[in-house]
C-alpha positions, 0 to 999 in steps of 0.5 A, a space after each residue: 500500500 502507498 499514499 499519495 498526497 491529493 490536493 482535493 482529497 487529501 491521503 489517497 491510499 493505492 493498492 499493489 494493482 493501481 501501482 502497476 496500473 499507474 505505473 503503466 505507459 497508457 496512464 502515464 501519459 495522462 501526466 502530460 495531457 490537460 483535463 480542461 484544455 484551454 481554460 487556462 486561457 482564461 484561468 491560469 491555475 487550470 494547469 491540472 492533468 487527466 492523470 490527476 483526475 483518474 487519481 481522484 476518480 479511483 479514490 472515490 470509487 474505492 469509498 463508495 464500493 467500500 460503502 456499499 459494502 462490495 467484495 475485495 474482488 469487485 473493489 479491484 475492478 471498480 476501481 481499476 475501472 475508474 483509473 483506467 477510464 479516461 486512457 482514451 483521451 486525445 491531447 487536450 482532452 475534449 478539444 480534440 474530440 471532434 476530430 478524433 471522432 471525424 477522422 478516426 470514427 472513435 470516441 475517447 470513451 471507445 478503449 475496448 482495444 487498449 483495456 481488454 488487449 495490451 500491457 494494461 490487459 497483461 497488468 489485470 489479469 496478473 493479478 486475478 482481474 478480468 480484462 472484460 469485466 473492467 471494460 464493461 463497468 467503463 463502457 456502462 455495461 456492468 451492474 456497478 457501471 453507475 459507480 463510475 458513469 451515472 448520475 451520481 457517479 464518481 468521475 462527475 464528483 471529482 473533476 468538478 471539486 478538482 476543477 472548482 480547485 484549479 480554476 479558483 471558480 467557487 462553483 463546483 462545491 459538493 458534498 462528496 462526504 456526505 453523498 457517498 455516505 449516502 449511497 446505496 445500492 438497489 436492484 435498479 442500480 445506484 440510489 440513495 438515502 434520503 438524508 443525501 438528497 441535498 448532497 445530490 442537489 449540491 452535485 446537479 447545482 455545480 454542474 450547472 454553474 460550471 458550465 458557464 464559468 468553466 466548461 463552455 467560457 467563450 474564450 475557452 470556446 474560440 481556443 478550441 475552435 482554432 485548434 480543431 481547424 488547425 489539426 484538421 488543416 493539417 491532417 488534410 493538407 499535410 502528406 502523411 499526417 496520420 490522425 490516429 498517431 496524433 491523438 496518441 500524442 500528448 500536448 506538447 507532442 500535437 501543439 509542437 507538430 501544428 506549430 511545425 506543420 507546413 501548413 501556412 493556416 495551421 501554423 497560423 491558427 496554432 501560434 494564435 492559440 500558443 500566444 493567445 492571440 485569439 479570434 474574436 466573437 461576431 456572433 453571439 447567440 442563445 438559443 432564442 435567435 436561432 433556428 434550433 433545427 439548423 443549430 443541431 444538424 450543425 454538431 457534426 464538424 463538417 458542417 460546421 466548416 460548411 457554415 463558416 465557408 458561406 459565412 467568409 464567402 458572404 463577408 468576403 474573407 478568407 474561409 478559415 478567419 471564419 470559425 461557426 461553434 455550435 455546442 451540443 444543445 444541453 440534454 436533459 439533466 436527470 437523475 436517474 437514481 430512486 430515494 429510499 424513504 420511509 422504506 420505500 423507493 420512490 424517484 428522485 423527482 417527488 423528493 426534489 423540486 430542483 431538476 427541471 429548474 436547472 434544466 431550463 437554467 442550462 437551455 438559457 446558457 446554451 449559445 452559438 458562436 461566430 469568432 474571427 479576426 478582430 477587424 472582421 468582425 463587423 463583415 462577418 457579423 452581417 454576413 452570419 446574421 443572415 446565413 444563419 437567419 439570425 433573429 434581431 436581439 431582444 434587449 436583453 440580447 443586447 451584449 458588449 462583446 470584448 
């Protein structure tokens, strides 16, 4: 047993299995790659890694099995589970998802490959684990998956303590003492007591008030947006470029390869993000002025550049000083965990009011986004306003963008 010296959670103890796993080249490697991204850019604390998190993530994991009073043969996987599950991430993390997935067909959470084959493979079952029932809790399907994908699951309760941490944001503050004590499990998967019901709420309340602030911060947002075209120039420009090699780089390794590439806008778009010299927005819109159907069919990052070309074609710029961010509308946020009360179970709904406030709350923070040059900005402006059929603002639309 070894202690490591957490700055979110204190003593986190690791058994012989987490050593080797940790010591292994696929969580390395977290070490070196950002879990926000670009949110430095905005808060220079948020230096912290997916290592850290994956750290964390099994700490809470391992209390929660304990809680819920799991054999030493499950505790193994759930938390070998809950360290392990992040080794798919590209550099930067969700930056670089859309185009791990536009030219790779895969998902960061896809790691069939590098948990059931492999050294990490070699690891688990030195030690009595199977390789496959890892997996299937990561992938969702095990009857303990709610431990580390569910709606009160250990991965969300870490990365909003350890990001409230980094990027001094007071928002992310739950209670994970309190909701861990809490838990229970039920025939349907997680539940809690209903002594945890405020504890639940706290968790739903920061993921609402992260968003915002950290996650969708509009500089964040124009960060990522340059980054994904120059990675996306480069692999289409480039003779060689090989997307699958560049997502098993770490940061520095794909910021240096843009920052090198031979492709005049890529280097281009990668020394205004190394230097932070960052487009600016155009167009700023919620979800109010646009047409939804249009908006959603925009998630996929070729349409996205199909957007931004007719944009720069209208305003008469050069069609990469044209970025078009159109996030994800928000899901609906459910909790899809039972409460027992007085001994009986019932949804979490008829104990708690809060969910469909927050969900209406996290609709009215939804926004597209238009970002360019800063002497284009008026052009493109005009120009996105009418592709996009962009509807005039309300007064309370009316923003003073900076």
């Amino acid at each position: 047993m070894k202690i490591i010296k957490d700055p979110v959670h204190g003593y986190v103890e690791v058994d012989a299995l987490a050593l080797r796993l940790l010591d292994s080249q696929r969580v390395q490697r977290l070490r070196h790659v950002s879990q926000l991204g670009f949110a430095n850019l905005v808060y220079p604390g948020a230096n912290h890694t997916r290592f850290e998190h994956s750290l964390g993530t099994m700490h809470l994991a391992s209390m929660i099995s304990r809680q819920l009073g799991l054999y030493q043969n499950e505790i193994q996987i759930v938390t070998a589970a809950a360290l392990l599950h992040d080794i798919g991430h590209g550099p930067f993390s969700h930056v670089i998802e859309p185009v791990m997935e536009a030219c790779t067909g895969r998902r960061h959470h896809e790691i069939a490959d590098l948990v059931r084959a492999g050294p990490v493979a070699g690891i688990l079952e030195g030690e009595g684990i199977s390789p496959a029932e890892v997996y299937a809790i990561i992938s969702g399907r095990h009857r303990l998956a709610g431990i580390i994908h569910g709606s009160l699951d250990v991965d969300r309760m870490d990365y909003l303590m350890r990001d409230a941490h980094y990027t001094g944001a007071p928002y992310g503050t739950v209670d994970a003492q309190r909701l861990i004590r809490s838990i229970l499990l039920t025939d349907s998967g997680i539940g809690i007591e209903e002594s945890g019901i405020n504890a639940a709420e706290s968790l739903l309340i920061a993921r609402t008030l992260m968003r915002p602030a950290v996650y969708f911060h509009h500089v964040s947002r124009i960060a990522t947006s340059m980054f994904v075209l120059a990675a996306t120039e480069h692999l289409q420009h480039v003779p060689g470029a090989d997307a699958a090699a560049m997502m098993r780089m770490d940061d520095a390794a794909c910021m240096q390869t843009l920052l090198a590439s031979p492709h005049p806008v890529t280097r281009s778009l990668a020394e205004g993000v190394y230097n932070r010299r960052l487009y600016k927005r155009a167009l700023y819109v919620g979800e109010g002025r646009v047409n939804l159907t249009s908006a959603v069919s925009g998630l996929d990052l070729a349409k996205e550049r199909s957007l931004a070309r007719e944009i720069a074609g209208a305003a008469g710029v050069e069609e990469w000083q044209v970025l078009v961010d159109i996030p994800p509308l928000p899901g609906e946020m459910s909790m899809e965990v039972r409460v027992r009360s007085s001994h009986t179970m019932v949804e979490i709904e008829e104990v708690s009011p809060l969910i469909n406030t927050l969900n209406d709350t996290r609709r009215q923070q939804w926004r597209l986004g238009v970002y360019t040059l800063p002497e284009h900005r008026t052009t493109v402006e005009a120009a996105a306003i009418e592709v996009l059929r962009v509807k005039k603002p309300t007064k309370q639309d009316k923003l003073v963008f900076t």
